[in-house]
C-alpha positions as CSV (number, residue, x, y, z in Angstrom):
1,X,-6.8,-40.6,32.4
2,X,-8.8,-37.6,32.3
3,X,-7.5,-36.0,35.6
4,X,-5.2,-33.7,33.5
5,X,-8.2,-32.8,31.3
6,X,-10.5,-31.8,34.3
7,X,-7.9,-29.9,35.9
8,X,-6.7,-27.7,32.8
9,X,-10.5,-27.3,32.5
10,X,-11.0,-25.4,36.2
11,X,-7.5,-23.9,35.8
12,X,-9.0,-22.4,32.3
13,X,-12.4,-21.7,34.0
14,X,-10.4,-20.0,37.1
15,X,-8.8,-18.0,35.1
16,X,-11.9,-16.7,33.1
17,X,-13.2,-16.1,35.8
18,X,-10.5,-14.1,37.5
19,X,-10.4,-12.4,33.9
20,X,-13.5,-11.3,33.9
21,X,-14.0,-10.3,37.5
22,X,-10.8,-9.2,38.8
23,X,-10.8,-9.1,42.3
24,X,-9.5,-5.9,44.5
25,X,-6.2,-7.1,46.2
């Protein structure tokens, strides 16, 4: 099953992303 994999993967991409552009809240 490699639904697990994929959605670790965009959680760990999201959360890059978020990392590296925080947004103003």
């Amino acid at each position: 099953m490699g639904l697990h994999s994929r959605t670790r993967a965009l959680m760990n991409q999201l959360h890059t992303w978020f990392r590296e552009r925080p947004v103003s809240r």
